[in-house]
Structures are given as structure tokens and as C-alpha cells.
C-alpha positions in Angstrom: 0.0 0.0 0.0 2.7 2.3 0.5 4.4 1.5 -2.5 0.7 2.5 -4.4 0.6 5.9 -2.3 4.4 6.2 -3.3 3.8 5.9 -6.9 0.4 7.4 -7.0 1.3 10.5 -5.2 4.5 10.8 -7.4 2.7 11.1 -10.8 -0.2 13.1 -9.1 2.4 15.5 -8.5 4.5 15.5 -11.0 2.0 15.5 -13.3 0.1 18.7 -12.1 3.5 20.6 -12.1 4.5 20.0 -15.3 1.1 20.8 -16.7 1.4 23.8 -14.9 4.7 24.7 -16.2 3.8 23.8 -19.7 0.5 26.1 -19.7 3.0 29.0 -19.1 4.7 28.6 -21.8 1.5 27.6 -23.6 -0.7 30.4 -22.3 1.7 33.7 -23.3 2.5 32.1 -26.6 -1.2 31.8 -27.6 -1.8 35.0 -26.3 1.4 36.3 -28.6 -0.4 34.7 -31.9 2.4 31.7 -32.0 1.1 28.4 -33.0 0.9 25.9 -30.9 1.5 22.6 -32.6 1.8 20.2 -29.5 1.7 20.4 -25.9 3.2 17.2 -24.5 3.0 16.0 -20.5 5.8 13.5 -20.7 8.4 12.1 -23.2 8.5 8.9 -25.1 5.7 7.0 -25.8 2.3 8.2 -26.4 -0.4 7.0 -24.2 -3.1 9.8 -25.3 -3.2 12.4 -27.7 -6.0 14.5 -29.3 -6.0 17.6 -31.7 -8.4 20.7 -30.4 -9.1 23.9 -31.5 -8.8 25.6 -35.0 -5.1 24.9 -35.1 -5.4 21.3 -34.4 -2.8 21.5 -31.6 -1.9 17.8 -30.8 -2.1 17.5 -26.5 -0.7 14.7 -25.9 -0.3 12.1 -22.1 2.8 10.2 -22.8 4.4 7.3 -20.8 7.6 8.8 -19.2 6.4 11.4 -16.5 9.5 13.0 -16.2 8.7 16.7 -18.2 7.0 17.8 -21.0 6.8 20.6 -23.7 5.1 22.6 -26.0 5.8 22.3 -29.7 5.7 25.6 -31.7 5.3 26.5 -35.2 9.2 27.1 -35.9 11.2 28.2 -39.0 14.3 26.4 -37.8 12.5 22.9 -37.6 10.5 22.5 -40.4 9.5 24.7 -43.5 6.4 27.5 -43.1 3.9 28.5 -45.3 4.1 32.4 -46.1 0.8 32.9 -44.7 1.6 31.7 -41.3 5.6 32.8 -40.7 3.8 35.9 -38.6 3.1 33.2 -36.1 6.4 31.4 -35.9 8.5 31.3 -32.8 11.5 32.4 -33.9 9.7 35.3 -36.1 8.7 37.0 -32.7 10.7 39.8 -31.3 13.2 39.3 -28.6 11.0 40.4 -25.8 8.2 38.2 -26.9 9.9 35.0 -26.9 12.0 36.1 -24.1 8.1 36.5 -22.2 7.5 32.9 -23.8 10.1 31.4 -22.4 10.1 32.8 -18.7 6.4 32.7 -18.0 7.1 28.6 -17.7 9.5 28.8 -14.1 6.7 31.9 -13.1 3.5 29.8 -13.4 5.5 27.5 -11.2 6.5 30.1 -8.5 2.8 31.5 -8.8 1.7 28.3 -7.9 3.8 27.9 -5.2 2.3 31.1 -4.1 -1.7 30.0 -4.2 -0.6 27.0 -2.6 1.2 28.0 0.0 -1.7 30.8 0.6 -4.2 28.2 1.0 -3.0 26.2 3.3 -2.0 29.4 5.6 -5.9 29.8 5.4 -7.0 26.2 5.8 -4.7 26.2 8.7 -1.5 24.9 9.5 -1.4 22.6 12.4 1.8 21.5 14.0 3.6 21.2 17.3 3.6 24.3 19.8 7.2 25.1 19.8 8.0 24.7 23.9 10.8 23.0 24.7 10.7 19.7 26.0 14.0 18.8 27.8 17.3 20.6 27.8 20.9 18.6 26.9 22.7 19.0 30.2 26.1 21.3 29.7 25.0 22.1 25.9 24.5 25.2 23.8 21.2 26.1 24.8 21.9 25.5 28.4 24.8 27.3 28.5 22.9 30.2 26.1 19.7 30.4 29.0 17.7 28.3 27.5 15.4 26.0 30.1 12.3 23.2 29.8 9.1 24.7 29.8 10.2 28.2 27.6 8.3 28.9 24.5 10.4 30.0 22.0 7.9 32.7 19.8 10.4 34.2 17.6 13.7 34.2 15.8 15.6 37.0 14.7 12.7 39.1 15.1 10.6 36.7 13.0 7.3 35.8 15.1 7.1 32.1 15.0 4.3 29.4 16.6 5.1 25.7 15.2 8.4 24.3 15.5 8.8 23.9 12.0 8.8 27.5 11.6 11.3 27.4 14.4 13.5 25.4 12.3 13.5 27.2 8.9 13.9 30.7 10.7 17.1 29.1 11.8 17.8 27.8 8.8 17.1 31.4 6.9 19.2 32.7 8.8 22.3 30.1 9.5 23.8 31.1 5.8 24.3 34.7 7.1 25.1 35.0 10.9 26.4 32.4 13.3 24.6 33.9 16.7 20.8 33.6 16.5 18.5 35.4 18.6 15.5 33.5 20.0 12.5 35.4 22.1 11.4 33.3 24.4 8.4 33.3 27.5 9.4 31.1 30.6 6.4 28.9 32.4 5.5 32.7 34.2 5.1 34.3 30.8 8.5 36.7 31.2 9.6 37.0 27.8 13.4 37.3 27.4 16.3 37.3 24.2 18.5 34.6 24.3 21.2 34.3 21.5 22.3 31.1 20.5 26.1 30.3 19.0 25.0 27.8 15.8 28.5 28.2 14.0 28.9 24.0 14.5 25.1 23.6 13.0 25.2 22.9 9.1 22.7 21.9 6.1 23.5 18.4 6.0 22.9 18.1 10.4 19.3 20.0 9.3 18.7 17.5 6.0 20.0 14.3 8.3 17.4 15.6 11.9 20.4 16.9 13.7 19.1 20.0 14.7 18.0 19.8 18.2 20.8 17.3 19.0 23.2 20.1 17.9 21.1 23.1 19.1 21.3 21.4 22.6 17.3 21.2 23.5 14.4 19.3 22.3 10.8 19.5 21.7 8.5 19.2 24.0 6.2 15.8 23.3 4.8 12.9 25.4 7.1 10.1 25.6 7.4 7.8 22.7 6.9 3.9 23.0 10.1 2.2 21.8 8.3 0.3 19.4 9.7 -0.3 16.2 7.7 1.1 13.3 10.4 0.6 10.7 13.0 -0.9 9.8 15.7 -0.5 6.9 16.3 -3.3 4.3 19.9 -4.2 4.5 20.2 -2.0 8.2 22.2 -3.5 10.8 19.0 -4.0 12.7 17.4 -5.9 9.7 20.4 -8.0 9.8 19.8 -8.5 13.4 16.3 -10.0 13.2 14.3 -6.9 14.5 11.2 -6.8 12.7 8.2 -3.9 12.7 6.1 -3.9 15.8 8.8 -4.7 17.9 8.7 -3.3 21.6 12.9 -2.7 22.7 12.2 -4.4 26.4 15.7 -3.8 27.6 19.7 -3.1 26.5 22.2 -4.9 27.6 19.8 -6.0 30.8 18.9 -2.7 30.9 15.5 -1.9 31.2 14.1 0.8 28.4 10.6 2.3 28.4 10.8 4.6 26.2 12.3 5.3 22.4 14.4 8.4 23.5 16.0 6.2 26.3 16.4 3.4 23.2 17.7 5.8 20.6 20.7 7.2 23.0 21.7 3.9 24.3 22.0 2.7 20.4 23.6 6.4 19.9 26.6 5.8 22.4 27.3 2.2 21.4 28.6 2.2 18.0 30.3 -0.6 16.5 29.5 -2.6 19.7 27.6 -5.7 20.2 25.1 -5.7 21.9 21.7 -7.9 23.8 18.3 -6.2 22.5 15.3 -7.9 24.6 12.2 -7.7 22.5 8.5 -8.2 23.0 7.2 -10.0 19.7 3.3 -10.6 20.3 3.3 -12.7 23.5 7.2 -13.6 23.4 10.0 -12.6 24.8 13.4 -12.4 22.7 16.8 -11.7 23.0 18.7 -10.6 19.6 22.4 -9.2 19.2 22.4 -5.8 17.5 25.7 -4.2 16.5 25.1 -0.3 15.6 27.1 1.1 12.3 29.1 3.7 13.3 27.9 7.0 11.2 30.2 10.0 10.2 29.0 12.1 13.4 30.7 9.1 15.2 27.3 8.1 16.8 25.7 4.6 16.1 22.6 4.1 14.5 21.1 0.3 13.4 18.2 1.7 11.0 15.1 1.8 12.6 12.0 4.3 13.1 9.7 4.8 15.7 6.1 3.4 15.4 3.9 6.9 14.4 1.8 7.9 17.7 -1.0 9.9 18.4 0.3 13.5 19.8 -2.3 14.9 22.4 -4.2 18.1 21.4 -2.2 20.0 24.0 0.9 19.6 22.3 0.0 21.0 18.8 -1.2 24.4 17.5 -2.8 25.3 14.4 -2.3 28.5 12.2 -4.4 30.1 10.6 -4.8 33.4 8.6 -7.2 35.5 6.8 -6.6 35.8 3.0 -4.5 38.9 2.9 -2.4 37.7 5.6 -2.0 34.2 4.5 -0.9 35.9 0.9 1.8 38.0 2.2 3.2 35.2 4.4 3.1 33.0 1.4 5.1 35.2 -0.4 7.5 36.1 2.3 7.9 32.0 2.8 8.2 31.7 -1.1 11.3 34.2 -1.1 12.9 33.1 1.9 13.2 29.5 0.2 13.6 30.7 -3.1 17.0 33.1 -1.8 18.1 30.0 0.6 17.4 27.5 -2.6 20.2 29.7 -4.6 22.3 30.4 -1.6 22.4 26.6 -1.2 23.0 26.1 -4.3 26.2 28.3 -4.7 27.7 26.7 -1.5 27.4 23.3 -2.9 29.2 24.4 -6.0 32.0 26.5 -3.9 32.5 22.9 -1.7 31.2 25.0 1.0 28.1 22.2 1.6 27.9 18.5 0.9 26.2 17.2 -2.5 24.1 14.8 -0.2 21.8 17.4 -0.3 20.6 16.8 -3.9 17.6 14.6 -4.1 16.6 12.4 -7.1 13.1 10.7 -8.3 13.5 8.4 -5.7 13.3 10.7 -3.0 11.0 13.1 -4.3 8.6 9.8 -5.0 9.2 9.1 -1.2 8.5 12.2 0.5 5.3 12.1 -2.0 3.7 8.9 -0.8 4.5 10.2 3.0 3.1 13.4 2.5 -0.2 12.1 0.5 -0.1 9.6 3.4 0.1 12.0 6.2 -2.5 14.2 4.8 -4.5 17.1 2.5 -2.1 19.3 4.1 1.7 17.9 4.2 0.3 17.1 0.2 -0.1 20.4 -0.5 2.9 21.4 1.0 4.5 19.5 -0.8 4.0 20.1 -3.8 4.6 24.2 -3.1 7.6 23.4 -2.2 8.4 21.3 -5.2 7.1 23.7 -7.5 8.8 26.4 -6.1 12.3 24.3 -6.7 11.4 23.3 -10.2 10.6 27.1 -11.0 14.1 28.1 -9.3 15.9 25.2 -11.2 14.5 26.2 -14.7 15.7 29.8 -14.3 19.2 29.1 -13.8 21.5 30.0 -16.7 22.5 26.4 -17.7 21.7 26.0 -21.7 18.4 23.3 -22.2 16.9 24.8 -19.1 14.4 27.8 -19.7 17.1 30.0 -17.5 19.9 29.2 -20.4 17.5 30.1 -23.5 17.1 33.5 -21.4 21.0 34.0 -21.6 21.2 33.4 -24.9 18.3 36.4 -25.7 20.5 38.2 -23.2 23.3 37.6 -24.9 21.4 39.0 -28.6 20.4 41.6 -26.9 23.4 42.6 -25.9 25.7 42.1 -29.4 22.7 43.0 -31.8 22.4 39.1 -33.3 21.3 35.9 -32.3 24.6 33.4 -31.1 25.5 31.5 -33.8 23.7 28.0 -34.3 27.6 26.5 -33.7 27.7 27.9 -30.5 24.1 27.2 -29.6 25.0 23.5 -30.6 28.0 23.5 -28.2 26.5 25.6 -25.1 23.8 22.8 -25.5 26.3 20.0 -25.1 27.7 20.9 -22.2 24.1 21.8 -20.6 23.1 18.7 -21.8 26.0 16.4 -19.8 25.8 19.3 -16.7 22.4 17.9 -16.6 23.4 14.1 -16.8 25.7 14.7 -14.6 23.6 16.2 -11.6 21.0 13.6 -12.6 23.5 10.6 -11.9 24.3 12.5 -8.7 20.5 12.5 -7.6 19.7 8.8 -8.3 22.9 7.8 -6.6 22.1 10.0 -3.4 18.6 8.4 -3.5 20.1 5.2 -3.6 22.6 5.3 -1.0 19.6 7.0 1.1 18.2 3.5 0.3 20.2 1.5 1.8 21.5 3.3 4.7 
């Protein structure tokens, strides 16, 4: 069933995206007087096709979900009649097809925007961001920070959920290493406490380090340590654990709870050790080993079993349209600026290229989302949107981003590039691409099997 969700959600979302970037490019051209001779979701083979309209232009559904285009009437790829060179592509002024070409990545971003503004409206539900238990002799200790203080905003920016909490931080990590958090006590004093996050990176945030490195945790009811997955291939796989396990005791150690489980596995890595489990009605003792990860911590590849969080513990936003609208856009540039900044640091060496996620993983986080809910879906897909609009404007040649450098570039000399260096500018786009591609799947797959 997951695996249907999985695949389900992926060409849901996929599908509606690239649709939506399509009809941007579709949508201005028609409105320019181009003609449109196809407009394809997907490559390869054709699933569905029909010809509309009084051009006849061919839609077509074909097999591989991965992208799609729109076909124009086009001097340079087939002879035109006299009577219809007006509406050829490459017969438009600069600004036209310039217009053509970027209203693709917009209709993206403007959907990012509606999405994003609806679910600020429906409401946004999430965990109250109080802190739940503070690591003794860490950062936040030694910064003020205590159990039981709300934090309600970051660097000024006024905050509820803890996810908001966490891309605040993450806004603002790229710039400043000393982050200031407003926080009320259990009295309701509200003081500033500033917080030294120089040793928290991308790849801790992208890998659930945060709190572990920040030095304090959420505030949530104590998790069962029952198992609720496990990795194929994990250490723990290897072991015998199975889902629906309940971790009984360590080493003759009794454990009640996954946090107790999860640090006992943390500080044993590479060390053998005697798991009792409660399987149904039996009792069992297995030998676990932990893999020792790059942080130096072990870890055996497991997750908890999802629980219920008490109403107490959550909070939901919600906002009235104008105010869900700005806060959709100022969400939609704070990712959009952190997307690039992210983006130059990985190509500087500054950040680690585990950060670059494939099909696989979009595919993934689709099925969980769709499975979590309305909401998480939505999300989403903004969010995916959003990063497929940014993508397609940078200036590599194939993307829409490097047809708009080569109109800047004609605008700037007087005369189109010459079709030589178009073909060579789109060679090494093309194996840029290939290259970040291979880079993707192979993060997805050693994501995999970690």
C-alpha cells in the first residue's frame, strides 16, 4: 500500500506541475499569436493524444512522467507556409519570446504562491514550539535556555510551530552564526536569548540533527520504543528486529521509552550488543551491532512506530486571505533566496552534495506526504514547485534560464549566437544535466540503503 501511495502521489504530482509549467509557456505564446502545434505532459511513448481547436494543436499524455513541452510553429525545424511565418517562434521579437520562455519557471512560482496561501488559510497545524528537555552542559543551556520556555520568535521573525522554528534558523544560518530567540518562561516573562549555531550545518538540518546540535528538544509525550520501521539491509534488519517490535531492555537494561532506546543505540557504535524484544506474546533476545555513522554516533536503522500527539501539544495557524498571501510570499522568497544560496555553496565545496535529491526521493516524500494528509500534500508540492521554478531559471543551456542568456546575450551584441555555439552551449548543458542527474539517483540510492 505504500508503494501505491508512493507511486500514485509521485505522478499526481508531477504531473500537475508539469502541466502547470507547460501552460506558461502555452498560455503567453497563444496569447502572442504563436502556433501551438503540441503540448506534451511527458516524453517517449504516447499514451493519449487529441488535436483541439482551429489549429489542431496535438495534447498529448505520454508514458515517461519526467517533463513535458510545447511544440511551436518554428522556421528552424520544419518549413512554413508564407501565410503563417507571422506566427512562428523564432519570427517574434526578442521580448516576446523572451516572455515565452520565462512565464514557464513563473507559473510554477505562482503556484507555489496559491498553494502556499491556502494552506495558511485552511490552517497549519503543527507542534507548539515549547521545549521539552534541555541537553545538560549544551549550547542552549549554556545560552539560557530551560524546559518549559516557548520559544515565539527568531531574529525578530514571530514564530508558533516548531517547523517555523527550524526554517527561521535555517534562513538565517547562511548569514550569521549567533541567532536570537525570544522566548516566555512557564510565568510568561519573555526574554532574548542568542544562540552560537556556527557548529550547525545543512547536511545536520537535511540528516534531523538539529535539536541534538542546538542542545534542547521538543516538548512531546514520551514515545513507546516500538519499532515502526525498519531498513532493508540495516544493521537491525540484519539483526532480526522486525516492525512492531517493543525494545524491552539493553544490555539488561530496562528501556521504556524510544528516546532512552535511541541514546543507548547512539553511544554504542560498533559494539555488540543484547536487545530484549517483546514480539506478540514472546520474549526475545537478539544481538544488535550499531554502524558507526560520520558524526561518530551509532545508528542500526530503525524508526519509531507513528503515535498519536495529544491536542495539548499542537497548534494550528491560521490566517485571513491577505495575511496568508503576504506570508506565502515572504515564505516563497525566503526559500527561493536559501534554494540559490544553497545552491552556490554546494558548488563553492562550502556544503555536501548529499543534499541533492533524485526521483527516488521526491517519489518518497510524495507517498508520505499524501499519506500524512491534504495538508503535508499540498505542501508539498509548493515546495516542489517552487524548486522546479528556481531550477528552470538558472542559466544552464536546455533549461528555460539558459534560453534567457542566450536572448541576453542577442540583446546585448545586436544578433542571435550562432547555431555552432548554440549546438556546443547545449552539449555541455546537456551532460551538466546528466551529470547532476547521476548525482540525484545515486544519493537516492545510497539514502536507500543506509
Amino acid at each position: 500500500m505504500s508503494l501505491l501511495y508512493m507511486i500514485i502521489a509521485f505522478l499526481v504530482a508531477i504531473g500537475l506541475l508539469v502541466a502547470v509549467h507547460e501552460f506558461g509557456h502555452y498560455w503567453v505564446a497563444r496569447r502572442s499569436g504563436v502556433k501551438i502545434l503540441c503540448f506534451s505532459i511527458g516524453f517517449g511513448q504516447t499514451l493519449w493524444s487529441k488535436r483541439f481547436g482551429t489549429d489542431q494543436t496535438e495534447f498529448v499524455i505520454a508514458a515517461i512522467p519526467l517533463g513535458g513541452y510545447v511544440k511551436m510553429l518554428d522556421e528552424r525545424e520544419a518549413p512554413v507556409a508564407p501565410e503563417e511565418q507571422h506566427r512562428a517562434f523564432n519570427r517574434q521579437s526578442l521580448g516576446v519570446r523572451s516572455a515565452i520562455v520565462l512565464a514557464g519557471p513563473l507559473f510554477n512560482l505562482v503556484l507555489a504562491v496559491s498553494i502556499y496561501t491556502l494552506v495558511y488559510m485552511i490552517g497549519l497545524t503543527g507542534t507548539k514550539a515549547v521545549i521539552g528537555e534541555v541537553t545538560p552542559g549544551g549550547l542552549a543551556e549554556q545560552a539560557g535556555f530551560r524546559s518549559g520556555y516557548q520559544v515565539v520568535a527568531v531574529d525578530g521573525r514571530e514564530v508558533l510551530r516548531w517547523e517555523s522554528v527550524i526554517q527561521a534558523t535555517l534562513s538565517k544560518l547562511l548569514d550569521q552564526e549567533l541567532i536570537a530567540y525570544r522566548v516566555l518562561d512557564k510565568t510568561g516573562t519573555e526574554s532574548l536569548l542568542y544562540l552560537d549555531m556556527r557548529h550547525l550545518t545543512l547536511d545536520d538540518i537535511s540528516e534531523g540533527q538539529f535539536f541534538s546540535v542546538a542542545g534542547f528538544w521538543p516538548r512531546y509525550p514520551p514515545l513507546p520504543a516500538q519499532l515502526g520501521e525498519v531498513v532493508v539491509g540495516s544493521p537491525a534488519a540484519e539483526a532480526g528486529l522486525q516492525v512492531g517490535d517493543v525494545i524491552v531492555a539493553v544490555n539488561h537494561e530496562p528501556i521504556s521509552t524510544w528516546k532512552q532506546w535511541s541514546g543507548v543505540i547512539a553511544a554504542h557504535p560498533e559494539s555488540p550488543m543484547l536487545v530484549r524484544i517483546r514480539r506478540g506474546e514472546q520474549l526475545i533476545t537478539l544481538t544488535v551491532t550499531p554502524a558507526r555513522t560520520e558524526s561518530g554516533e551509532g545508528r542500526i536503522g530503525v524508526r519509531p512506530q507513528r503515535a498519536e500527539i495529544p491536542a495539548e501539544y499542537l497548534i494550528t495557524e491560521r490566517h485571513a486571505p491577505w495575511t496568508a498571501l503576504w506570508l506565502s510570499l515572504e515564505k516563497t522568497v525566503d526559500l527561493s533566496v536559501l534554494t540559490l544560496r544553497v545552491m552556490y555553496k554546494m558548488l563553492t565545496l562550502q556544503l555536501s552534495t548529499r543534499n541533492i535529491s533524485g526521483p527516488i526521493t521526491i517519489a518518497n516524500y510524495a507517498g508520505q506526504s499524501a499519506q500524512t494528509g491534504v495538508i503535508s500534500f499540498l505542501m508539498f508540492l509548493g515546495l516542489i514547485s517552487l524548486s522546479l521554478g528556481i531550477i528552470n531559471l538558472l542559466p544552464i543551456p536546455l533549461l528555460d534560464g539558459g534560453h534567457l542568456l542566450l536572448y541576453f546575450i542577442e540583446w546585448v551584441k545586436g544578433s542571435p549566437v550562432s547555431e555552432t555555439a548554440q549546438v556546443w552551449l547545449y552539449k555541455i548543458g546537456l551532460t551538466f544535466i546528466v551529470l547532476l542527474m547521476t548525482l540525484a539517483i545515486f544519493n537516492d540510492i545510497d539514502r536507500f540503503f543506509r
